[in-house]
N, C-alpha and C positions, 0 to 999 in steps of 0.2 A: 354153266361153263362147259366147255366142249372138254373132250377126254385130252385132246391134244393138247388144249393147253392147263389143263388139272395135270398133266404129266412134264410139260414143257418147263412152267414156272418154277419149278422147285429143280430140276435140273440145273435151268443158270442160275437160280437165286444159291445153290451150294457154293458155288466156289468164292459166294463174297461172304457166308454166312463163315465159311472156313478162314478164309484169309482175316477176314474182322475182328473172330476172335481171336487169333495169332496177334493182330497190331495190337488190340488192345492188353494181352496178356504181357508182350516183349515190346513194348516201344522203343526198347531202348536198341535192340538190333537192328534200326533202320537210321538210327537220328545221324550215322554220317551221311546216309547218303541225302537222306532230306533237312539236312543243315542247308546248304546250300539256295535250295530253293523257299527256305521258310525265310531268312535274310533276303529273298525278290520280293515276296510278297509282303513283307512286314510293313512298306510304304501303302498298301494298299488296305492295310486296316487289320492285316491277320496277323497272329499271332507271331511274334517269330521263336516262338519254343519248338524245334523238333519234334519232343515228345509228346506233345500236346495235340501239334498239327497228328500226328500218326494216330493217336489215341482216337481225334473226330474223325480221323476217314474210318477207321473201325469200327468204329460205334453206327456211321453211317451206315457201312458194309453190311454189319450186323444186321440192324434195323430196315432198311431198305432188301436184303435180303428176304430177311423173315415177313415184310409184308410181300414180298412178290410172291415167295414159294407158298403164301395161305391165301393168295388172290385177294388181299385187303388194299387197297387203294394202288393197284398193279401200275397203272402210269405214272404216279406220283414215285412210286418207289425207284421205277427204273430210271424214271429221270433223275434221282437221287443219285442212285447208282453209276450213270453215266456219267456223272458229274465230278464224282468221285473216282471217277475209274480216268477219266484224263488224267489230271495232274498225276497217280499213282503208276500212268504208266510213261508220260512223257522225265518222272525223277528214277523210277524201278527200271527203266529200259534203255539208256542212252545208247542207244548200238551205234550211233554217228561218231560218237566219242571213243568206242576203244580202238587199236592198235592191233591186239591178237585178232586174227582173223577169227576161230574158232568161237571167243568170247564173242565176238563181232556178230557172227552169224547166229548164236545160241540167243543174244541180246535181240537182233532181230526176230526171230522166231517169235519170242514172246512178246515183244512190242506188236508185229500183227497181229499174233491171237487173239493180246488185251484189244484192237482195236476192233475185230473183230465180234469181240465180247460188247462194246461200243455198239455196234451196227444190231446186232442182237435187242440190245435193249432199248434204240429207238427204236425199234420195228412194234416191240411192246409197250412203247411210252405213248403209240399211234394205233396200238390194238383197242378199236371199241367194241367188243366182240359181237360185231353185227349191231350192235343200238347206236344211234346218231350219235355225232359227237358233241362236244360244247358248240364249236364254233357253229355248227350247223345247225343246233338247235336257239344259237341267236340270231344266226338268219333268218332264220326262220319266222321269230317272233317279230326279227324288223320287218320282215315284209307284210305279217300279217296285221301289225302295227300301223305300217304306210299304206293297206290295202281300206281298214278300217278307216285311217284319217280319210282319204279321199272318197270313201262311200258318206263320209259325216258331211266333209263340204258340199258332197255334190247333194244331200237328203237336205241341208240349210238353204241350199240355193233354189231348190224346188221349196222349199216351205216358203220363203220369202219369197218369191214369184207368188204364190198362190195366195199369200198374204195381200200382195199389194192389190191381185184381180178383185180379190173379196172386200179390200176397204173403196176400192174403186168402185165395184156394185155396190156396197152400201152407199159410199157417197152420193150417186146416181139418182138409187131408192128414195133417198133423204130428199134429195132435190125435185124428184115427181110427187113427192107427197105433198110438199110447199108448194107447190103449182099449180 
């Protein structure tokens, strides 16, 4: 692991390892604001406890933190993270909804950040650090797959060509010796 990102990952894996343990310690100082959105999604198969829903993103927070900032399964986590970092910013940030301007702009502020934090973590969810990636190493293997099929058919179709010459010579042989 390079120094850059031995220092990078634990940098943004803080602020979810901090904010995770906050939801998980206080759930309850958010369940107004994500009442709201746990009642959308409660048709979709989630939960619709409040406290519940803020408990799993922090726990996710947590967890996905802590593997990014020890470099343990770092894609998996950030995509964890991102995952969680939408709904958390599109219920934590509504700047389209307020009225004061001041609120409006300070709401914005942090709505880009968090998306910003977003963009961060795809960049890491896509970091293979110089080693190929999945997708590329089943390319890989299909084409060495489709390289091997068609060296098989093309080694079968020379054996059977050279089958039929050699039962042909015998046949031939058979037939001068009966003659």
């Amino acid at each position: 692991m390079t120094l850059v990102r031995r220092v990078a990952r634990p940098m943004l894996a803080a602020i979810f390892v901090a904010q995770g343990l906050e939801q998980l310690r206080h759930p309850a100082a958010l369940r107004e604001k994500v009442a709201p959105f746990a009642q959308k999604v409660a048709p979709l198969g989630l939960p619709d406890d409040p406290e519940l829903l803020v408990r799993a993103n922090g726990a996710t927070m947590v967890g996905g933190g802590a593997l990014l900032a020890t470099g343990r399964l770092p894609r998996v986590a950030a995509l964890a993270l991102a995952g969680s970092l939408a709904p958390t910013t599109y219920v934590g940030h509504p700047f389209w909804a307020e009225k004061d301007q001041t609120t409006r702009r300070t709401q914005r502020i942090q709505f880009l950040k968090n998306v910003g934090l977003i963009g961060g973590l795809l960049l890491a969810a896509v970091d293979t650090e110089g080693r190929p990636g999945l997708a590329y190493r089943a390319g890989l293997a299909s084409d060495s797959a489709r390289r091997s099929a068609k060296r098989a058919k093309r080694e079968a179709k020379h054996a059977a060509h050279a089958a039929r010459r050699e039962a042909k010579l015998a046949a031939s042989q058979a037939h001068d010796a009966l003659t």
